[in-house]
N, C-alpha and C positions, 0 to 999 in steps of 0.2 A: 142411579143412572151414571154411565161413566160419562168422566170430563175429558171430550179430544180437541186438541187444539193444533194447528198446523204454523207452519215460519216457511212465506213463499217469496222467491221470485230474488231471495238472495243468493248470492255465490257459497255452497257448501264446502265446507274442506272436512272430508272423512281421511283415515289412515292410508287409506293408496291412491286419492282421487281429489282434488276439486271439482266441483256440481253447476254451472252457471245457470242461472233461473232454476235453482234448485228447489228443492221442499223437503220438509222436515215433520213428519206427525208422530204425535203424542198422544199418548192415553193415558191416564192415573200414572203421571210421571213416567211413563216408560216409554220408550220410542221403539214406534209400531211400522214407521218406513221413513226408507232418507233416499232420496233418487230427483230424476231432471220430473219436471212440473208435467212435463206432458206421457211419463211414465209411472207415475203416483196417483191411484185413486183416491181423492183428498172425499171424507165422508160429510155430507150433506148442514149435521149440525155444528160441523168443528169449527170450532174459535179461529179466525184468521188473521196472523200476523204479516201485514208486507213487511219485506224485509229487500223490496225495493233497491239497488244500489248500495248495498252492505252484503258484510261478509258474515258469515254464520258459520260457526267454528263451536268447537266442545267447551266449556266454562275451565277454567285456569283450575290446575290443582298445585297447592301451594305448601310442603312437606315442610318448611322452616319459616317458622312467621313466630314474632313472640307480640305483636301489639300494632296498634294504631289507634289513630284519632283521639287521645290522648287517655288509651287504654292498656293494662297490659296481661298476659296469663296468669303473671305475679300476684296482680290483685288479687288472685283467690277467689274472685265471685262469679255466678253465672252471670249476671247484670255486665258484666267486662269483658266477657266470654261471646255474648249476644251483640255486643256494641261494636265487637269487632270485627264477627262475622258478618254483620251491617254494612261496614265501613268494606272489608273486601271487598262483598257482593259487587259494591259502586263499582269497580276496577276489575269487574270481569272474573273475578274466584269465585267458584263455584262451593269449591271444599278445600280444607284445610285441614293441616295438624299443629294447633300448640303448643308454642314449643317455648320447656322452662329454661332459665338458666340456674348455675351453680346458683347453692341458696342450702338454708339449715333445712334436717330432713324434716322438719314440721309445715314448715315452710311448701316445699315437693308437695308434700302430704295433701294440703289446702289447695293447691295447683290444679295435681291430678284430680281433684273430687270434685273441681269446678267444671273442669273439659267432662267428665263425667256426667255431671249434670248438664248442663249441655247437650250433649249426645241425647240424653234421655227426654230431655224436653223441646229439642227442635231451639234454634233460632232466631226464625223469620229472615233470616239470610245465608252465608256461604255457610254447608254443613260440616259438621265438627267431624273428625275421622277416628282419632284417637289422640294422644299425646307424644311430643317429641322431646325425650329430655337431653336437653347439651348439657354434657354436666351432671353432676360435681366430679365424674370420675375423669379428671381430665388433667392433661401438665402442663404445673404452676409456669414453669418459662415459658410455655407457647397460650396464656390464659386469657390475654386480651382483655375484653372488658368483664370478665369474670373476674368478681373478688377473691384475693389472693386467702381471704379468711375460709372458703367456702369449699373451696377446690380439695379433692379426698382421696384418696386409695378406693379402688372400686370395694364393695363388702354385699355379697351374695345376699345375706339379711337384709339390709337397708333396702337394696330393689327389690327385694319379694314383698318387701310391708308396701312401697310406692306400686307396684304391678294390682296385688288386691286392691288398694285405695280406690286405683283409677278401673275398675269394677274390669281388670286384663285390655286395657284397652291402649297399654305404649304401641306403640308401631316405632320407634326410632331411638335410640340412645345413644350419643354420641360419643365417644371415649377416646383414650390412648393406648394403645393395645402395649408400650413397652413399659406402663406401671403394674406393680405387683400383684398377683391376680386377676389380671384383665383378662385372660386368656381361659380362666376358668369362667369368667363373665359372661363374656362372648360366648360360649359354648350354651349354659345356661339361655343365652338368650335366642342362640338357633334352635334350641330343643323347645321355646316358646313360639317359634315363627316369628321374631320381635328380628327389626333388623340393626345392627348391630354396625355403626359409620364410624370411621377415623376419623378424630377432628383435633384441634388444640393438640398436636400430639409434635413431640421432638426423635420420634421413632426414626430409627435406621431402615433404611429398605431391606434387609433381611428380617427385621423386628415384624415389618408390613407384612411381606408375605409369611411367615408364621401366623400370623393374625389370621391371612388369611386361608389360610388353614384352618384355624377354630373357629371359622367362619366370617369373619367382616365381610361384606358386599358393598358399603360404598362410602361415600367420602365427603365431609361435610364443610361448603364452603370452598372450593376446590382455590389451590394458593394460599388463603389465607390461613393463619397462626399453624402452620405446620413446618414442619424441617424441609428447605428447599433442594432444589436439584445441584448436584457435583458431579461432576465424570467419577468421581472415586467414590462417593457416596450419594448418592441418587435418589434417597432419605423419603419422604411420604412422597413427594410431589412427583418422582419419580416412577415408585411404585405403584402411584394411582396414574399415571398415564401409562404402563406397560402390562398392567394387570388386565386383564379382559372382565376377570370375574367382578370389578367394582364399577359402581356406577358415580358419578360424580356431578354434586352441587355446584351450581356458578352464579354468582352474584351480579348480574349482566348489568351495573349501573353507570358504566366506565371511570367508576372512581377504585373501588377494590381491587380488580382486573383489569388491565392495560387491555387492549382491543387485538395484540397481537398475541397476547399468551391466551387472549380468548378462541380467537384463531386458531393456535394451537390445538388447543385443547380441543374442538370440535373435531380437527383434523389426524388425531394420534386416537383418540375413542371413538369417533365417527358418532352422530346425530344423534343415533339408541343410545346412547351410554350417558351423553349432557341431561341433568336435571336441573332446571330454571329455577332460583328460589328468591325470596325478599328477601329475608334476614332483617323483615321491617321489626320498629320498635314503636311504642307508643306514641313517636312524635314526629311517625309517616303519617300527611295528611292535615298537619299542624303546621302554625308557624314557624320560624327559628325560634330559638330561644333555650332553655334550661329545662330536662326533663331528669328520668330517672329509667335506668335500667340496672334490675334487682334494687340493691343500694349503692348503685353508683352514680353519681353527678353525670349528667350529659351533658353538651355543649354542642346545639345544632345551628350552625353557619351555612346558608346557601344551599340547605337540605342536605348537608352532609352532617354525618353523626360522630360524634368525638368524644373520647374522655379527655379530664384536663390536661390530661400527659399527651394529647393530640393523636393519640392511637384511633384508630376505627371503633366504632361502639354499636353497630349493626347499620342499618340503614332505612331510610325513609321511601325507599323502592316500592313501585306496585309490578304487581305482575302485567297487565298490559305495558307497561314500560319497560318492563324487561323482553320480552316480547318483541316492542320496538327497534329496541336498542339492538336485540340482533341481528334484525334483519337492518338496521344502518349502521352499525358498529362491525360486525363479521362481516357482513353479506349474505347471511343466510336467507335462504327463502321463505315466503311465508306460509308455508305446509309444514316446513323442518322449524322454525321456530316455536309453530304451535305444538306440533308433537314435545317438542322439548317444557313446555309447562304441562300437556297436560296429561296422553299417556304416557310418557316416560316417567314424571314422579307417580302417577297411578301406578303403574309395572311396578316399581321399587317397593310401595309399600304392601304390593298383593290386590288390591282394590281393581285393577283392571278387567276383572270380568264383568262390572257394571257401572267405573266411572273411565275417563279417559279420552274418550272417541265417542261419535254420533253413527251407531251401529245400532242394529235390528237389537230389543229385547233388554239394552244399557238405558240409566238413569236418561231421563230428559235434563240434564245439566247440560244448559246452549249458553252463551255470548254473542251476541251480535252488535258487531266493530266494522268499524271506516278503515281505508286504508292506512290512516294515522295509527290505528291500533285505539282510536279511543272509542268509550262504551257504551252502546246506546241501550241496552238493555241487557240483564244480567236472570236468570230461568235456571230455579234449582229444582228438581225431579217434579219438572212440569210446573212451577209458578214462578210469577215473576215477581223477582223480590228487589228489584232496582231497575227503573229506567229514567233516563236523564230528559 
């Protein structure tokens, strides 16, 4: 017998439209119509959610996430893998990709084979997509809280043995396209579909666009640990705001990014091009206090994340706060900010023909959120796997 369940009477926001007293029906996870209440035949025995005075909007997808609730991808187990997509779920993610940092390749190895298993066995909250690796192919000067031990020359072998591992399931590698080899990398990794982001990189913007030519498409973290803008050299930051072909990560927490170069930014790539990410670490969701990312000491003060050198060490950010933050930080609307978490990183990673948006025939991944952005219940292909 199939299971339909409907989300009525909240304001919908689809790709070109908000819904006022809208509805929402699902069938075995798939959405089977999205229209105004008095235009939707809602079926007899469907599950009824009011959704009363809330908004109802597509579930957060969330392409750079390495941990929370004092979990991380590192740990290497599905049990850490499970606890986190738990911990999203609460904050409105739907789906996500895990994402490792520099680390020995044995290390990678235990990583991938956990988001692996994962995928393979479901959850019971935000769904696993694939894996994102930041690292190791990435430059030492611009490394941040990657250990300076770990960080490597890219090596076609090492990521073929990590690609099988994770049973082909990277979707994201983060690199520097101006160390040796990268260029053969990146190629490799377009002839995989695997996308292939500038990040921690000290590349020249002619370095950029050669990359992007072996294909890079987008850009991880946009600002942070990369070569800044010069009228004479124009260096990643540059290249990723004049490039049409890249799409670009923003850490919308107003501590990484200033609210004017966020501005920017939205304003030089326009709305399509922004992808929303946390760059959260195990110790979003936690207290302050002393964590670990890979094997480096944290120091979390005021939910801001730090190594002892007071550098940035990812962040404690959820995705409805980032969210938030740009429709009160930018001014963006809140159509354009939703698109910006959730099909804009859909699109990047290829997944948008069934996550992203609340369309005829795509996953039932819903959030339904207050004007605050905060989450009252959290719906991954049709169940509800958090409500507050």
């Amino acid at each position: 017998m199939k299971k339909t369940s409907v989300i009525e009477n909240g304001m919908i926001i689809t790709p070109s439209k908000t819904i006022e007293k809208g509805v929402v029906v699902f069938e075995d996870g798939k959405i089977t119509a999205v229209g105004h209440k008095n235009r939707v035949k809602v079926p007899k025995n469907a599950k009824v959610i009011d959704a009363s005075g809330k908004i109802v909007a597509p579930g957060f997808v969330d392409i750079h996430v390495h941990g929370g609730k004092g979990r991380d991808i590192m740990d290497a187990s599905y049990e850490a893998v499970k606890e986190i997509a738990k911990f999203l779920a609460s904050y409105g993610t739907t789906s996500f990709v895990p994402t490792t940092i520099s680390a020995p390749h044995f290390d990678l190895l235990r990583a991938v084979k956990a988001v692996k298993t994962a995928m393979e066995k479901g959850t019971h909250g935000a769904e696993v997509l694939g894996a994102h690796l930041e690292g190791p192919y990435i430059n030492s000067e611009k490394r941040g809280a990657h250990s300076a031990n770990y960080v490597r020359f890219p090596s076609i072998n090492e990521f073929k043995e990590i690609w099988e591992a994770s049973n082909h399931a990277v979707k994201i590698v983060t690199l520097a396209p101006e160390l040796e080899e990268s260029n053969i990398l990146i190629q490799k990794l377009r002839e995989l579909g695997i996308v292939a982001s500038i990040g921690h990189s000290n590349a020249t913007y002619t370095q950029v666009v050669d990359a992007i030519r072996h294909g890079v498409r987008h850009a991880t973290h946009m600002f942070n640990r990369m070569s800044g803008f010069d009228h004479r050299e124009p260096g990643v930051v540059g290249a990723v705001l004049v490039n049409d072909e890249l799409t670009a990560e923003l850490i919308c927490d107003s501590i990484h990014v200033h609210p004017a170069a966020m501005r920017l930014l939205v304003r030089i790539k326009g709305s399509e091009r922004v992808v929303l990410v946390t760059d959260a670490i195990r110790a979003a969701g936690m207290p302050d206090g002393e964590y670990a990312l890979g094997k480096q000491r944290i120091i979390v003060k005021d939910g801001v994340s730090r190594l002892e050198s007071g550098d940035f060490a990812g962040s404690t950010l959820t995705m409805n706060w980032a969210v938030r933050n740009m429709m009160k930080l930018v001014g963006t609307p809140l159509q354009t900010a939703v698109k910006m978490a959730t099909i804009n990183p859909a699109m990047v990673i290829n997944v948008d023909k069934y996550k992203g948006s609340l369309e005829l025939g795509k996953d039932a991944d819903i959030v339904v959120i207050d004007d605050e952005i905060n989450v009252y219940a959290t719906i991954v292909k049709g169940n509800i796997v958090y409500k507050s």
